[in-house]
C-alpha positions in Angstrom: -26.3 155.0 -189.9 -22.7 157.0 -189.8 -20.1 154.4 -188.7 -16.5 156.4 -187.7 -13.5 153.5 -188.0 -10.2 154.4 -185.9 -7.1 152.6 -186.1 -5.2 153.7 -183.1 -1.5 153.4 -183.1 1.3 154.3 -180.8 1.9 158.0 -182.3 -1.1 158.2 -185.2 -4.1 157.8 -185.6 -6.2 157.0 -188.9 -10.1 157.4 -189.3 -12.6 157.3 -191.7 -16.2 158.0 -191.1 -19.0 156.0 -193.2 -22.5 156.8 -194.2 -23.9 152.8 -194.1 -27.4 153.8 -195.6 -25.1 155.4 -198.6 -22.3 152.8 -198.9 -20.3 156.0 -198.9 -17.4 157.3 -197.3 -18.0 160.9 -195.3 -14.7 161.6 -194.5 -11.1 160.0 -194.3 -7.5 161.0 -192.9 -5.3 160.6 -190.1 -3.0 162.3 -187.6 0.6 161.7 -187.2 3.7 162.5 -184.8 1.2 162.2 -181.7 3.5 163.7 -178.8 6.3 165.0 -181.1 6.6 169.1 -181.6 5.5 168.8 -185.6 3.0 166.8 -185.5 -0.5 167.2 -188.0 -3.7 166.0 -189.5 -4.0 164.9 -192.9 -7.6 165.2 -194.2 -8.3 163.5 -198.1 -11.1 165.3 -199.2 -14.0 163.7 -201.1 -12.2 164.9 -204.3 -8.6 163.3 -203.3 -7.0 166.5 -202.5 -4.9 166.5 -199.3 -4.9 168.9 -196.8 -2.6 169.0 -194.2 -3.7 170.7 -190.6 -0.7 171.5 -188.5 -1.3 171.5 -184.4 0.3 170.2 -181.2 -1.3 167.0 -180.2 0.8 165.5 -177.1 -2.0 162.6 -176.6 -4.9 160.6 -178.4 -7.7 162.2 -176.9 -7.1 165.7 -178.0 -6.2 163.8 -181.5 -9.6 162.5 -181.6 -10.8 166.1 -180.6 -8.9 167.8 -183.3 -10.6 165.2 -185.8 -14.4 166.0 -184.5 -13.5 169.4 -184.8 -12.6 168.5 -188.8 -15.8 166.3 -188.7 -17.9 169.1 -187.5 -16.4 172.4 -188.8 -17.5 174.8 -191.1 -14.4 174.4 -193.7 -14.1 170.5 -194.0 -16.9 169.1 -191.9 -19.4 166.4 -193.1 -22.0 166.0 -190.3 -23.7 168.6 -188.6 -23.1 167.0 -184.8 -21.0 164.3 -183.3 -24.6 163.3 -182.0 -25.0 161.7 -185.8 -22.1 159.5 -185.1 -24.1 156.2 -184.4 -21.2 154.0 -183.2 -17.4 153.6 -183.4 -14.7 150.6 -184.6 -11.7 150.3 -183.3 -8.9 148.0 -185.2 -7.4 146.2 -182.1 -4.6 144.6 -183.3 -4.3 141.2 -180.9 -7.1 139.1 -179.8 -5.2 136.8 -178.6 -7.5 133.6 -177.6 -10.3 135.1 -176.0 -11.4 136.6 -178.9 -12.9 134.5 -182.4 -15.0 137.0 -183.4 -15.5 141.4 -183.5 -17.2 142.5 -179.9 -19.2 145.2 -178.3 -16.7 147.1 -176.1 -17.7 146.3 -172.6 -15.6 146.5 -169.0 -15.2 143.2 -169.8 -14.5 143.2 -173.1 -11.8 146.4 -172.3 -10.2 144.0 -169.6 -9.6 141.2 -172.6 -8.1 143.8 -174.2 -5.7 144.7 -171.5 -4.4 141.2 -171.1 -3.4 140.5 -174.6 -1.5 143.9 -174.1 1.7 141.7 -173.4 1.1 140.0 -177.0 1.2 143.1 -178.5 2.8 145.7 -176.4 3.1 148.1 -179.4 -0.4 148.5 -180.7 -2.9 147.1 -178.0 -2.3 150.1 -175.8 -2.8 152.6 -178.2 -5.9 150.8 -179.5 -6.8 151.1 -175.9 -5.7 155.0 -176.1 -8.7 155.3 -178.7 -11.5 153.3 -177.0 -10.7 155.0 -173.6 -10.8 158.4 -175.5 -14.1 158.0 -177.8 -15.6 157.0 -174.2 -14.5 160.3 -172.9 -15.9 162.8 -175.8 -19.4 160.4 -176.8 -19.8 158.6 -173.6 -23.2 157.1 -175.1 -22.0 156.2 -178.6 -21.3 152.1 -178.4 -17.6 150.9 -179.7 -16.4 147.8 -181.2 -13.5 146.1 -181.1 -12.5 144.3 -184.5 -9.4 142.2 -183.7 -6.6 141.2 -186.7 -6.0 138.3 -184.9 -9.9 136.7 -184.7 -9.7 135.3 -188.2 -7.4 132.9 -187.6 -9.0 131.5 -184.5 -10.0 128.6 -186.6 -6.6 127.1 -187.3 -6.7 123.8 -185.8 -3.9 123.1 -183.3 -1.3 121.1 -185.2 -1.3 124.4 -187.5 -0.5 127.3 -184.3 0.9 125.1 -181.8 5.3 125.6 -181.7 7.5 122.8 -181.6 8.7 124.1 -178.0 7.9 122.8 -174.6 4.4 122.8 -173.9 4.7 124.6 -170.9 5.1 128.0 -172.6 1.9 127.8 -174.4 0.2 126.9 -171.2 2.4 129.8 -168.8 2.7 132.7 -171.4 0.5 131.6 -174.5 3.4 131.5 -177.3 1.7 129.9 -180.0 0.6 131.1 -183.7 -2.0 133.9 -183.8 -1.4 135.2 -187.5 -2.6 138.9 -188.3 -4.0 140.9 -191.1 -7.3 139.1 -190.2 -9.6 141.8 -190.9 -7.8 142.4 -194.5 -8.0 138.0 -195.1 -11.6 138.2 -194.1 -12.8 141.3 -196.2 -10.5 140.3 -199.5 -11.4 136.3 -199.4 -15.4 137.4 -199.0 -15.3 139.6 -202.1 -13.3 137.7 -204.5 -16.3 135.2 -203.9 -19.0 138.1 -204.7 -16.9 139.6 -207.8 -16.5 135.7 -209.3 -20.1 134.5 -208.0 -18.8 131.6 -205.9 -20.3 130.0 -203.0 -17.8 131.6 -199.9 -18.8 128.8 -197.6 -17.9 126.0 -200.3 -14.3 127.5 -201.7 -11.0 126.9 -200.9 -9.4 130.3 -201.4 -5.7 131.5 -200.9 -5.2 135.8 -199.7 -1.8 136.9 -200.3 -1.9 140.2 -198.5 1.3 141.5 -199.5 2.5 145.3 -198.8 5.3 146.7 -196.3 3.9 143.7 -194.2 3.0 140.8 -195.9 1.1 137.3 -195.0 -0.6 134.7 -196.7 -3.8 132.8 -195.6 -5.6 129.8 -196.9 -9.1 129.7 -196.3 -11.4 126.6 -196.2 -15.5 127.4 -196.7 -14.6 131.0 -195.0 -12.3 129.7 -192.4 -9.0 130.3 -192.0 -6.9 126.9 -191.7 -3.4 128.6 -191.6 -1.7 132.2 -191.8 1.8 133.0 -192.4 2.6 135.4 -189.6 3.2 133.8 -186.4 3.1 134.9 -182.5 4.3 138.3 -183.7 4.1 139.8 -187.4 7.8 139.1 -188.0 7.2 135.1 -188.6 6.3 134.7 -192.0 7.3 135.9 -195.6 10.6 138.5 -196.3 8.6 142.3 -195.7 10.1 145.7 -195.9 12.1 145.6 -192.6 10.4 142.3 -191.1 13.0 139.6 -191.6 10.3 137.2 -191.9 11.2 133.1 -191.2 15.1 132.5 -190.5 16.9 129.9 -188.5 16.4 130.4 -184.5 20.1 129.1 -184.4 21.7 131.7 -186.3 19.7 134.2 -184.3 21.1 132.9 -181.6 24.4 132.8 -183.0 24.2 136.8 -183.8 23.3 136.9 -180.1 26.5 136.1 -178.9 28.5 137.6 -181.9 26.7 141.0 -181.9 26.4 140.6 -177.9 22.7 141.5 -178.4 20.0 142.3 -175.9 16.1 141.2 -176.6 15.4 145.3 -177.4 18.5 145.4 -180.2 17.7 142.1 -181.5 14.2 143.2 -181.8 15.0 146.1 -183.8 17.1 144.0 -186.2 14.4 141.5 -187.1 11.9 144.1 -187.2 13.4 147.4 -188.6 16.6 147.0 -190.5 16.2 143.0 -191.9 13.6 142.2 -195.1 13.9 144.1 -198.6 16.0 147.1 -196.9 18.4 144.8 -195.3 19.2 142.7 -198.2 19.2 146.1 -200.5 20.6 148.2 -198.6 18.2 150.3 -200.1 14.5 151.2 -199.3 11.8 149.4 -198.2 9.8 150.0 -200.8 9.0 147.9 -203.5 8.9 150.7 -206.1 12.9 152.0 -205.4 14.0 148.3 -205.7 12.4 148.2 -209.2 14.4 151.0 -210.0 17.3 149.8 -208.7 17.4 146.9 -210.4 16.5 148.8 -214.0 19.9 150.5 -213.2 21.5 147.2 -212.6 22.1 147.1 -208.5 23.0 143.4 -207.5 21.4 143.5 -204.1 18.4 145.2 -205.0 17.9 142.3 -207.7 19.0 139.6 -204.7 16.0 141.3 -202.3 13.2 141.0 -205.1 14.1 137.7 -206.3 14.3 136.3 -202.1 11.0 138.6 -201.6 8.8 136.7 -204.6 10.4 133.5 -203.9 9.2 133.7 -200.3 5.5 134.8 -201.7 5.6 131.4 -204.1 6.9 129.3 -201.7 4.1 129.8 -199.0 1.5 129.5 -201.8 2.3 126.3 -202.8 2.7 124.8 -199.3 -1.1 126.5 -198.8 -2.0 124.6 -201.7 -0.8 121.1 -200.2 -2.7 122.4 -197.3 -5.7 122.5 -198.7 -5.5 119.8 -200.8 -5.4 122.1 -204.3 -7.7 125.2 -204.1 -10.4 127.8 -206.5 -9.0 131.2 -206.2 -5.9 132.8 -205.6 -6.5 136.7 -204.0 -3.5 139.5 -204.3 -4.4 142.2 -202.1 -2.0 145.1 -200.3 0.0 147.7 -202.0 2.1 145.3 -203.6 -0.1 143.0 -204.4 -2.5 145.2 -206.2 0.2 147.1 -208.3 2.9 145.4 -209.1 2.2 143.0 -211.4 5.8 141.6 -211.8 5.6 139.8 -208.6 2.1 138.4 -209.8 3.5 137.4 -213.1 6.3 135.7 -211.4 4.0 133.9 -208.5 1.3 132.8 -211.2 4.5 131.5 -213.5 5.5 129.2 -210.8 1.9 128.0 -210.1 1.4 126.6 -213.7 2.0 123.0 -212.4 -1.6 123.5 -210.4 -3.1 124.8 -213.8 -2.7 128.6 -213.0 -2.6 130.4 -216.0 -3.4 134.6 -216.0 -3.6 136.9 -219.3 -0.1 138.1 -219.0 -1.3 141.4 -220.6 -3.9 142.4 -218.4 -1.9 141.5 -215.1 0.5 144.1 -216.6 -1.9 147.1 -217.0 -3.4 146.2 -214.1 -2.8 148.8 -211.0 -5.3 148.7 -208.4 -8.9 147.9 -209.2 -11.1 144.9 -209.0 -9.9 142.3 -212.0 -9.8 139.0 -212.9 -6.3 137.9 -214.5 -7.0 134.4 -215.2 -7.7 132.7 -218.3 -10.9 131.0 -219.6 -9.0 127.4 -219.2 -6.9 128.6 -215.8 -8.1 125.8 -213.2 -7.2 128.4 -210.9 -9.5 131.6 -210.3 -6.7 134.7 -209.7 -8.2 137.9 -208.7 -6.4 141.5 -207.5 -9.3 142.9 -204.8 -8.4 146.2 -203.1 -8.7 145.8 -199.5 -11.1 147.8 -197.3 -10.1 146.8 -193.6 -12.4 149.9 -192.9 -14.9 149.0 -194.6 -14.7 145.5 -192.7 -14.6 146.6 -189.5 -17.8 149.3 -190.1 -19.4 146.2 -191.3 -19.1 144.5 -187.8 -20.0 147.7 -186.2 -22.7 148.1 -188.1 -24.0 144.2 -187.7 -23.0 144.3 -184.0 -24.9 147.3 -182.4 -28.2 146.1 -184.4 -27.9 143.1 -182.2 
């Protein structure tokens, strides 16, 4: 069975194409700049080389064409027809309510879709870009939908409900969804298979930490509580996200900054978290560097950034009443082990105790880092969201 995955954003869109009898991966890349004059497609070949395809895409469905043509063609292709293409995923990024688990892409299903739009007015439309143009070039392949916000459908009430009036959960639905589901799900599933626990009988905590960044503690396979709120911005300090801050001095910078909702959306979103407090980058790896040359905001950002990380651990912990196994997934958490180090550090009260030099040779693989006497289980596991959501396709058309 050959599984394709999209993840359909706004002006890109990323794919990879599985061989499920194989457990193997047939084909992987992504186009970007939808709409813009220089846009392109970036294959990764089987051997890790990129090649980069340069062509005028002004919407998704002649991006998906230009990737069946990759798919298909003599130079790069895999498959011999798009017939061999059994079914399609789709990463949708908000659920909202209506959806606890992945679902088989009906009118129905579409029209769910659509009315979580408003949750999610960046991504839901272009995931629906990429379901409505898959149904346009294999009308009779099925598609799935495999929502980052279903995961968290288990949290119980006291855990997503706001402290606001009532009424605008029940009029507009603000409440706690979380995301990263698919990523929780997939990391917390095989940290149980690499240690040989029992998944339905561990209490686990996922810190998916990256550009974006949440943290999840799971109870027997459910998630009880998330770190990301109504939007992605709630939550831990992120590359641009500001993560939690006080409503009122939002509301202060309102009327000092004479702010509208789109400005004050971009500040939270785009120029607060690490590169706000640097001044900076973004990215984890220039604020190491910074600070080896002795920049005083670029130490501030990593020390508020781990803090954060550490902070929402051990309130996860209280939540669960203690816990087996710590996960660090995402590009920070499976490659920089300084931020481990310093998490694990501040855990030692719970019994947490890793081999200080295997965390720091560790870069992205599979590994345990605790001890033999750690009460704690702490694993790095690479996530496949992918992989996840070609699992549910998979599962789901054999229904």
């Amino acid at each position: 069975m050959k599984i394709l995955v999209l993840n359909c954003g706004s002006s890109s869109i990323k794919y990879k194409l599985f061989d499920m009898d194989k457990s193997a991966v047939l084909a992987q890349g992504g186009i970007e700049k939808i709409g813009l004059p220089d846009s392109f497609l970036k294959i990764t070949l089987p051997n890790g080389e990129k090649v980069i395809l340069e062509k005028a895409i002004p919407e998704h469905t002649v991006g998906i064409e230009f990737i069946f043509e990759q798919l298909v063609g003599e130079k790069y292709g895999c498959i011999q027809s798009l017939q061999e293409i059994d079914a399609v995923g789709h990463r949708v990024v908000h659920g909202g309510e209506r959806f606890s688990t992945s679902a088989v892409i009906t009118p129905e299903v579409l029209q769910g879709i659509q009315a979580c739009a408003e949750l999610a007015p960046l991504h839901n439309p272009a995931n629906i870009k990429g379901i409505d143009a898959i149904g346009k070039i294999l009308p009779n392949a099925p598609q799935v939908a495999v929502f980052d916000t279903s995961f968290h459908q288990t949290m119980p009430d006291y855990a997503y409900m706001y402290a606001l009036p009532y009424e605008y959960y029940e009029k507009y639905g603000v409440r706690r969804y979380g995301f990263h589901g698919t990523s929780h799900r997939y990391v917390s599933k095989r940290a149980c298979e690499f240690l040989g626990l029992d998944y339905s009988a561990t209490k686990i905590i996922t810190a998916h930490i990256g550009g974006g960044g949440s943290i999840t503690a799971i109870r027997n396979g459910h998630s009880i509580d998330t770190s990301m709120g109504m939007t992605p911005v709630e939550g831990l300090m992120m590359g641009t996200r500001s993560g939690d801050v006080d409503l009122g001095a939002i509301a202060y910078l309102l009327e000092k900054e004479q702010l509208d909702a789109a400005q004050l959306s971009n500040m939270v979103n785009k120029k607060s978290g690490v590169m706000g407090i640097s001044g900076i980058s973004s990215d984890m790896r220039d604020i190491e560097k910074a600070i080896g040359e002795g920049n005083p905001r670029a130490k501030l950002a990593m020390a508020m950034f781990n803090y954060r990380i550490l902070k929402y651990i051990g309130a996860y912990a209280a939540a669960l009443n203690g816990f087996d196994v710590l996960v660090f997934t995402g590009g920070v958490g499976e490659n920089q082990a300084g931020t481990r180090r310093y998490v694990c550090e501040g855990l030692r009260y719970l019994g947490v105790d890793i081999d200080t030099l295997l965390n720091a040779s560790s870069r992205g693989e599979e590994i345990e880092l605790s001890t033999k006497t750690s009460k704690v289980r702490v694993v790095v596991i690479p996530t496949d969201e992918e992989l996840m959501i070609a699992n549910d396709t998979a599962a789901l058309i054999k229904q």
